[in-house]
C-alpha positions, -999 to +999 in steps of 0.1 A: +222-196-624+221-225-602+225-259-620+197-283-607+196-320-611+157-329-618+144-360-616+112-368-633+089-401-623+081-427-648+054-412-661+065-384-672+093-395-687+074-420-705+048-389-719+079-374-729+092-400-749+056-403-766+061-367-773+090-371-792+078-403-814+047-380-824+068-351-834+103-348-860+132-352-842+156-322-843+191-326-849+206-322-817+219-288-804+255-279-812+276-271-779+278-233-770+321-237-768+318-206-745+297-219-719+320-246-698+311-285-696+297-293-661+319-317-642+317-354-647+313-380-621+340-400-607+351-431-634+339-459-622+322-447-599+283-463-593+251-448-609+232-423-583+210-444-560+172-437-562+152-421-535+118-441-528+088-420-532+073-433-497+093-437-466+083-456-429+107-449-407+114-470-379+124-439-353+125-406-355+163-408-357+154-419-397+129-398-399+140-367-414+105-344-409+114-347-375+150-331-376+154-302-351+129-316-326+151-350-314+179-354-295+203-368-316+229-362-290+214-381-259+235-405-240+260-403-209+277-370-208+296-351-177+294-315-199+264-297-194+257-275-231+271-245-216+304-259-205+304-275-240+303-239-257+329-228-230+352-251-239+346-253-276+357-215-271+391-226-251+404-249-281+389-226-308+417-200-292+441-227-294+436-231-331+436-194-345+468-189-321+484-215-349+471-213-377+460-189-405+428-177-416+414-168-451+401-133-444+385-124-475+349-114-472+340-124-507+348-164-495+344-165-461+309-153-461+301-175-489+315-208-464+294-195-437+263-189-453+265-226-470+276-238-434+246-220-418+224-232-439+230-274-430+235-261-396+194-249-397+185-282-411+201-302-386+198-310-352+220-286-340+211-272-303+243-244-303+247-220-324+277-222-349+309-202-357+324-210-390+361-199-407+383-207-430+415-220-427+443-211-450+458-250-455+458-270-487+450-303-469+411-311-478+401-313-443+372-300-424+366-298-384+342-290-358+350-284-324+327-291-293+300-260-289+301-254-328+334-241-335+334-251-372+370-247-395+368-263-431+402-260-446+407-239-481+420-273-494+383-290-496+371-262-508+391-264-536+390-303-543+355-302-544+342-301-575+306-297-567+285-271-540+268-303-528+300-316-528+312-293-502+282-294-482+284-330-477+317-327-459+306-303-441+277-318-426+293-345-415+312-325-393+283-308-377+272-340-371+297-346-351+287-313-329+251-323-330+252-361-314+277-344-290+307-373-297+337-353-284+322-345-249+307-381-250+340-395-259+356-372-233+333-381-211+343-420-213+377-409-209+374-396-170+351-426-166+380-447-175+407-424-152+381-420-121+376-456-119+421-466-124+427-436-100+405-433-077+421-403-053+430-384-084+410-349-085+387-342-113+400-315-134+370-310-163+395-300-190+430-320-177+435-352-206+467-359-220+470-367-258+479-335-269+495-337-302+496-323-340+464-332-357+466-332-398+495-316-402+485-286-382+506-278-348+473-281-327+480-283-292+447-293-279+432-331-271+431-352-297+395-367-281+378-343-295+393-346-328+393-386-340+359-402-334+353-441-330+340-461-356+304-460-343+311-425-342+320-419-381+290-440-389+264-420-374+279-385-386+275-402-419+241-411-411+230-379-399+254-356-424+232-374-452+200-361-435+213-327-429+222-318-463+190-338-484+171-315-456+190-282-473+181-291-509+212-308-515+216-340-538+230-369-511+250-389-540+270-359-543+284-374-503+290-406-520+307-393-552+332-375-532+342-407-514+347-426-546+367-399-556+389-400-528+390-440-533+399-440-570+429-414-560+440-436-535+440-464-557+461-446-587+486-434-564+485-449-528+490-427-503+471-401-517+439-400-491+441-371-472+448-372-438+411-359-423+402-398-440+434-411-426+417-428-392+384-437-411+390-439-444+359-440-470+360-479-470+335-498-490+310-508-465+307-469-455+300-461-493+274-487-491+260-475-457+257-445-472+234-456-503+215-480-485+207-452-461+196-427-494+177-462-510+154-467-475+150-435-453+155-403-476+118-395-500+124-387-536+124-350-544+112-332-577+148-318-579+182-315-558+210-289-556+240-300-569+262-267-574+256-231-584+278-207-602+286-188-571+303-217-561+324-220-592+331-179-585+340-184-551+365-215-556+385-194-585+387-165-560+399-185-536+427-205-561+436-173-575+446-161-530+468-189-528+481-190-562+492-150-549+499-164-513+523-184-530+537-162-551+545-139-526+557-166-505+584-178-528+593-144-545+628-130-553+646-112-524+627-133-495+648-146-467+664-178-467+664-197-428+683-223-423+671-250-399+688-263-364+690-293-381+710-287-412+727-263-387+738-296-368+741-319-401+767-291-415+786-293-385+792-334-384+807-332-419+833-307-408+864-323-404+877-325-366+896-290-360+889-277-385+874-236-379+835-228-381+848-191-389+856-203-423+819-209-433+810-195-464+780-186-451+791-168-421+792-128-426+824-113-432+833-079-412+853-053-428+865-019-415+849+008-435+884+027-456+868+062-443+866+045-406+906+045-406+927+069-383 
């Protein structure tokens, strides 16, 4: 049953209260101890902000009857949408030839359907191809042309559905205001106008390198977005997932959760908010944006119980991945570097045959003549 967060207006929580003056109070209900308590909020974290119950946008960018028909991802671009998809396809290869995907059915469908969902309340103008990917850092990614990963670590470290879907669209934001062709697109700009003879090669940028601790060999531009860029994926992600039903505080609770680990143990942000971390004035952009452009609704998602279902299937794969992983009788390798760092504290001379870790050959006594 889906847990709903309801929030009444003033007068009816002020007929309620009447209600209960004119009527004996009953002791309060004693807690069921088999029915689990929901999850509380961050500590410290700031009340939920209030949604008005009118709105006057300025633009239809803040106006959020209007998402689907506006094109959020206007601007100078050199990639036509088709060549977007086509090479959105090109670096989605690149990242399933590295890494690992969760292929149950139970969770993956589960991801997509949530996924699909923001992705038909956005502005979205591809369609979108969403998987899992079997890594413990809470990360999520979208690739140019809707190629959508979101990591089994956030999946895990959220603690809400809302939670989860916040995340998320902010990632499709990314794909719907087009920032990695755009930012791609500034790029060649940049090398046309320093290199004038050079030939135009629509996929050639250097910058290849490992992104979040995966071995992803494909252009970090369309990977880490500019400031401006972060902001309006926030902007928009907010839009995108009050549009699905979803409670937008849940977007900011996660970020304070994220900065109250950080500030127990520094260090501990996760590397998809390493470049733009949740900073304070984001967290404020983000309830100033719920406060003014986002109408009050009778009631918000905040998580259901398939949810919960889904995110103990998925702990109990990797608790099994790992136990498999690390089980009696698997191999041991041995790295080229402790290979090398063996090797300098042997004394000069002195025989690599005699390593105790070297295989010792013995004739077989039936072998003998």
């Amino acid at each position: 049953m889906e847990q709903i967060l309801k929030k009444a207006s003033g007068l009816a929580l002020l007929s309620l209260l009447a209600g209960a003056l004119a009527t004996p109070q009953s002791p309060p209900p004693t807690p069921d101890p088999a029915k689990p308590t929901p999850p509380s909020k961050t500590e410290g974290s700031q009340p939920p902000v209030a949604s008005p119950d009118t709105v006057n946008p300025k633009n239809s960018k803040e106006d959020v009857s209007a998402i689907g028909n506006r094109n959020v991802g206007k601007g100078v671009n050199f990639y036509s949408l088709e060549k977007e998809i086509a090479l959105g396809k090109q670096l989605a290869q690149e990242v399933e030839k590295t890494e690992k995907m969760i292929d149950d059915p139970v969770v993956t469908e589960y991801v997509n359907r949530v996924g699909q969902n923001l992705v038909r309340n956005s502005d979205a103008r591809v369609p979108f191809t969403i998987k899992v990917v079997d890594s413990d850092v809470v990360n999520a990614f979208a690739l140019p042309g809707g190629f959508f990963y979101v990591n089994s670590g956030l999946v895990l470290r959220a603690q809400e559905e809302s939670e989860l879907a916040g995340v998320m669209a902010h990632e499709i934001s990314h794909v719907t205001a087009r920032h990695g062709t755009k930012q791609a697109t500034k790029g060649d700009i940049i090398q046309l106008a320093s290199i004038p003879a050079m030939i135009f090669l629509p996929y050639g940028w250097a910058g290849y390198g490992i992104y979040e601790g995966m071995n992803l060999a494909i252009p970090l531009t369309f990977l880490k977005f500019s400031r401006d860029a972060e902001r309006e994926a926030d902007f928009l992600g907010l839009q995108y997932m009050y549009k699905a039903g979803y409670d937008p505080n849940s977007y900011v609770t996660f970020f304070e959760r994220i900065q109250a680990d950080e500030k127990r143990r520094a260090g501990t942000i996760p590397k998809v908010f390493s470049t733009h971390p949740p900073t304070p004035d984001r967290i404020e952009a983000a309830q100033k944006e719920i406060a003014r452009i986002l109408p009050a609704k009778q009631e918000y998602i905040v998580t259901t119980s398939e949810f919960d279902q889904v995110k103990a299937r998925l702990r109990n794969i990797m608790f099994s991945k790992k136990a498999r992983d690390n089980g009696p009788g698997k191999p041991t390798m041995r790295t080229k570097t402790e290979q090398a760092e063996k090797q300098k504290t042997q004394a000069p001379g002195t025989d690599n045959t005699s390593d105790d870790d070297r295989p010792t050959l013995k004739r077989r006594p039936d072998s003998q003549p």
